[in-house]
C-alpha positions as CSV (number, residue, x, y, z in Angstrom):
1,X,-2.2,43.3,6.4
2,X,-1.0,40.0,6.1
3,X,-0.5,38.2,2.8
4,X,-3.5,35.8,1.9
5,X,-3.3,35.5,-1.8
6,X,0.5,33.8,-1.1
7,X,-0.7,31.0,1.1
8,X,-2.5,28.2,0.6
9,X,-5.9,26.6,0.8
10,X,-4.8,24.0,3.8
11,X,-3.3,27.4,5.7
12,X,-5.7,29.5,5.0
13,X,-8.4,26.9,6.5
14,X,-6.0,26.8,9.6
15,X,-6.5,30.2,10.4
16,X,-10.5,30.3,9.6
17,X,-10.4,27.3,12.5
18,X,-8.2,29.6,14.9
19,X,-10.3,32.1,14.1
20,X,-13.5,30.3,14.9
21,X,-14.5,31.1,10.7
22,X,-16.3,28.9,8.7
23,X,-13.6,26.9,6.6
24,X,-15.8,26.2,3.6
25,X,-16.3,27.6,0.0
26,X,-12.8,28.3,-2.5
27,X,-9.9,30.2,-2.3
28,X,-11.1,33.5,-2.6
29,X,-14.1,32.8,-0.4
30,X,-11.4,31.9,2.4
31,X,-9.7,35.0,1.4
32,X,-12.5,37.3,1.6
33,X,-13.9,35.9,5.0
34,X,-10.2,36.6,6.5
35,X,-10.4,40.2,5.1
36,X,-14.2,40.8,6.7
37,X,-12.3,39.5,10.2
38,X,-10.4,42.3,10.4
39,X,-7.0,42.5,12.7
40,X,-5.8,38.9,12.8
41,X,-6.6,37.0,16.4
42,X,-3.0,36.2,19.1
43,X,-4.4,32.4,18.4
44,X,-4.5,33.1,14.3
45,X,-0.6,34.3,14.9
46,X,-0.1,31.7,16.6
47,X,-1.2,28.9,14.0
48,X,0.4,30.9,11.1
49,X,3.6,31.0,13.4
50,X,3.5,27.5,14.2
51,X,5.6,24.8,12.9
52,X,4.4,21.6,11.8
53,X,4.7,18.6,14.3
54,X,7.6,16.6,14.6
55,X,5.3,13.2,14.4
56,X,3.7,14.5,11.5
57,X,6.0,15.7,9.6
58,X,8.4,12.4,10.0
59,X,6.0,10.1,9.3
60,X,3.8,11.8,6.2
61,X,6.7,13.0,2.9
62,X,5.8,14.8,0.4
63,X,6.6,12.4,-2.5
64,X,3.7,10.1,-0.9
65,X,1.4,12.6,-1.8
66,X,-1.8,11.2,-4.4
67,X,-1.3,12.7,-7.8
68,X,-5.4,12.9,-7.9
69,X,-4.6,15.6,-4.8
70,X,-1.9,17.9,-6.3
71,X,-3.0,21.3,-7.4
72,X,-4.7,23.9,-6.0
73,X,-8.0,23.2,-8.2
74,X,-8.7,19.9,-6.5
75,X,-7.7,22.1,-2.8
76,X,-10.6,24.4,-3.6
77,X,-13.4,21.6,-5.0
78,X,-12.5,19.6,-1.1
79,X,-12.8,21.2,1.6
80,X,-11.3,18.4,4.0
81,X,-7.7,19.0,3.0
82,X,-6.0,15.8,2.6
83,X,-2.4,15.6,2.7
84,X,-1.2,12.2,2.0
85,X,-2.0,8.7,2.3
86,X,-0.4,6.7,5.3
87,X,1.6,4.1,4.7
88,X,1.4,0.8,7.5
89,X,4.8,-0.2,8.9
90,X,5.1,-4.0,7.9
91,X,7.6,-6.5,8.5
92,X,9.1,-8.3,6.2
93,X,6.9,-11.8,6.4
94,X,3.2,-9.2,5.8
95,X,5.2,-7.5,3.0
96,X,5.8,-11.1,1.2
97,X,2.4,-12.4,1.8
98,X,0.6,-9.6,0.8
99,X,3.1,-10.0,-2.8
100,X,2.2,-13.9,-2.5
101,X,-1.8,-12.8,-2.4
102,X,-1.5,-10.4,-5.4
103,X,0.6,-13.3,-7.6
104,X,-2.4,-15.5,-6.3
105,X,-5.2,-13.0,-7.2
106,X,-4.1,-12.6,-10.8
107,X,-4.5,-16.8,-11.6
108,X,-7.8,-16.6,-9.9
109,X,-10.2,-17.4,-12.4
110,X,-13.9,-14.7,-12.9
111,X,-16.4,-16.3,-11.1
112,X,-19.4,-16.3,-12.9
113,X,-23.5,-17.3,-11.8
114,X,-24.8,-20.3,-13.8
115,X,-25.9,-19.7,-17.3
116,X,-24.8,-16.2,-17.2
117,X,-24.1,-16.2,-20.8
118,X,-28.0,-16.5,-21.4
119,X,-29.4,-14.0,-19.3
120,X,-28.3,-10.6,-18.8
121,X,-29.0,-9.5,-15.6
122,X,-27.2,-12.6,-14.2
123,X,-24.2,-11.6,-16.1
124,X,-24.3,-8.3,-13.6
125,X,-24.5,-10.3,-10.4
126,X,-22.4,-11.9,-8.2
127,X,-21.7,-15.5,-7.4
128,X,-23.8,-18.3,-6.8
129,X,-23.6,-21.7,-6.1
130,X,-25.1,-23.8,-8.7
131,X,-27.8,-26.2,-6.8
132,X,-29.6,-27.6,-9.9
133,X,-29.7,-32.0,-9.8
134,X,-28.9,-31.6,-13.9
135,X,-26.8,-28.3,-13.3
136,X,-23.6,-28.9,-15.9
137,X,-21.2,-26.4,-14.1
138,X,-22.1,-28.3,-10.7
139,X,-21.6,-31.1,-12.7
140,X,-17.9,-29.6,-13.5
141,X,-18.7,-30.6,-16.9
142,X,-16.2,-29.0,-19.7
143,X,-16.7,-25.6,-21.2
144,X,-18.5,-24.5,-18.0
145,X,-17.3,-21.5,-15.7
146,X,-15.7,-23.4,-12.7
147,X,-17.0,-23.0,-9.4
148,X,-15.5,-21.6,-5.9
149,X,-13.7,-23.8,-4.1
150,X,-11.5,-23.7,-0.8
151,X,-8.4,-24.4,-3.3
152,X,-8.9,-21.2,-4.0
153,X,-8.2,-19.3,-1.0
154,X,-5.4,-17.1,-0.8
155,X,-2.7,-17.2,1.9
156,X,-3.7,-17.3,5.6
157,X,-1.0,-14.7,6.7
158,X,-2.7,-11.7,4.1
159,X,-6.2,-12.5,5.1
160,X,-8.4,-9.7,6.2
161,X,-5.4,-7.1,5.7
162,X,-6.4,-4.3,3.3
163,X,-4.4,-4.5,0.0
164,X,-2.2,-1.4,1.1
165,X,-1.7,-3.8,4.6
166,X,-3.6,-2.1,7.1
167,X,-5.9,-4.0,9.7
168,X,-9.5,-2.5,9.0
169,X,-11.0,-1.5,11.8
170,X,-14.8,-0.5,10.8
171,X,-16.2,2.6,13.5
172,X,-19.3,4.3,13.6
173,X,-18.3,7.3,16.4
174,X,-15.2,9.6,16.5
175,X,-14.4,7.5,19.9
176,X,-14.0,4.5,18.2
177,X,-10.6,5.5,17.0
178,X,-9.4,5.7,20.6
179,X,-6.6,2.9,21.1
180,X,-6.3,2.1,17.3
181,X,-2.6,1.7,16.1
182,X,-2.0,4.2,12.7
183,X,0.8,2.6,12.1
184,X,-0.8,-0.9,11.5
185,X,-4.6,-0.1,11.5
186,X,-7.0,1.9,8.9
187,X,-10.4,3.2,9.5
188,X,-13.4,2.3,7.6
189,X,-16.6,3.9,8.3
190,X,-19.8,2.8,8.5
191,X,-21.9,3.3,5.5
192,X,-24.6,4.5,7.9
193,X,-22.5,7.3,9.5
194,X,-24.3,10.7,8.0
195,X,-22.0,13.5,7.3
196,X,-22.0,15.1,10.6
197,X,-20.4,12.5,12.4
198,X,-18.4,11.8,9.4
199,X,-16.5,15.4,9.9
200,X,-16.3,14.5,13.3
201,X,-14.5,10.9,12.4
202,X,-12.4,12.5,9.8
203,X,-10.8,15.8,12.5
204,X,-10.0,12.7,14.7
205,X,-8.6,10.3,12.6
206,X,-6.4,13.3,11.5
207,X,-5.6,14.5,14.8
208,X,-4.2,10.7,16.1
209,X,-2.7,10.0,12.2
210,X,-5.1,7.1,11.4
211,X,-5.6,6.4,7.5
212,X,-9.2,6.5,6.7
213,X,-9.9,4.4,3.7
214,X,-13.6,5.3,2.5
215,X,-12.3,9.1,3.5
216,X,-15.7,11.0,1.1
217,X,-15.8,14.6,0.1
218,X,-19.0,16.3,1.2
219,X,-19.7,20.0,2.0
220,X,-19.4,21.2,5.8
221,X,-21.6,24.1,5.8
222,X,-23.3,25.5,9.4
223,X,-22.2,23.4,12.6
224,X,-20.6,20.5,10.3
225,X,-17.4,22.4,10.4
């Protein structure tokens, strides 16, 4: 009988997938439902036997690993096992625009909607440009919030790079990630995509080593595993 109680959530879940088992619930759920299969499958061997990819394994250290992640507490509550974030390969020009966009960010000033002081739910909106013929802050009058303006724009080299420096690349179908580069382009998923197709993104993106920034934890019960 092999030794469940010494392995750990992410292995576990790789022999329930060998094994053609559901992979959700906690620890002891995956325990028990490994104990039910009975005599362990050549393919479960296999996967337990298996070492972990070279391109994997080079690219993705362990000190890279999100503190929110650590723990087997967090393993249990998600049952996509997430290993680490990936980190884009940048020269040395993306790396000192992306520090020149930061230093930029921090002296830009809060935009705020006209008279947002008076009324409350303006205070919890976004911006808009004043139009008003009298309108003080269109005006630029003192004491008013100042306005957007293109002197505000950050630097042209950063823009549209994701603060960590990856290209966003928004999909909507696990073949969308064909062709995409992980080591310079991140997946973000349509906010349409239902759950189903989400799993479906989320194997693939892990399968080709693409970083999936709006990566959300939801259950995979029945045929969303």
């Amino acid at each position: 009988m092999m030794d469940y109680e010494g392995k750990t959530v992410a292995e576990l879940k790789d022999l329930l997938r060998a094994a053609e088992l559901p992979v959700s619930g906690k620890k002891a759920d995956l325990i028990a439902r490994l104990q039910e299969a009975g005599d362990t499958p050549a393919a479960v061997e296999e996967v337990d036997n298996e070492e972990v990819p070279e391109d994997i394994s080079d690219d993705v250290e362990m000190d890279e690993v999100d503190d929110d992640f650590e723990g087997e507490e967090f393993e249990d509550e998600w049952d996509d096992f997430h290993t680490a974030r990936q980190k884009p390969v940048l020269d040395d020009a993306t790396k000192e625009a992306l520090a020149t966009r930061a230093a930029q960010k921090k002296k830009q000033p809060a935009f705020r909607r006209q008279e947002w002081f008076r009324y409350k739910r303006l205070s919890r909106t976004g911006w808009k440009k004043p139009r008003g013929d009298d309108s003080s802050q269109r005006k630029n009058r003192k004491y008013r919030s100042p306005m957007v303006r293109i002197g505000f724009g950050k630097i042209a080299d950063a823009r549209g790079l994701h603060p960590s420096g990856f290209e966003e690349v928004l999909v909507s179908t696990a073949g969308d990630l064909d062709g995409l580069d992980p080591e310079r382009q991140a997946v973000r998923i349509s906010a349409s995509v239902g759950n189903r197709k989400r799993s479906s993104i989320h194997d693939r993106a892990d399968d080709l080593g693409l970083r999936v920034l709006n990566r959300r934890r939801f259950a995979r019960k029945g045929d969303l595993r």
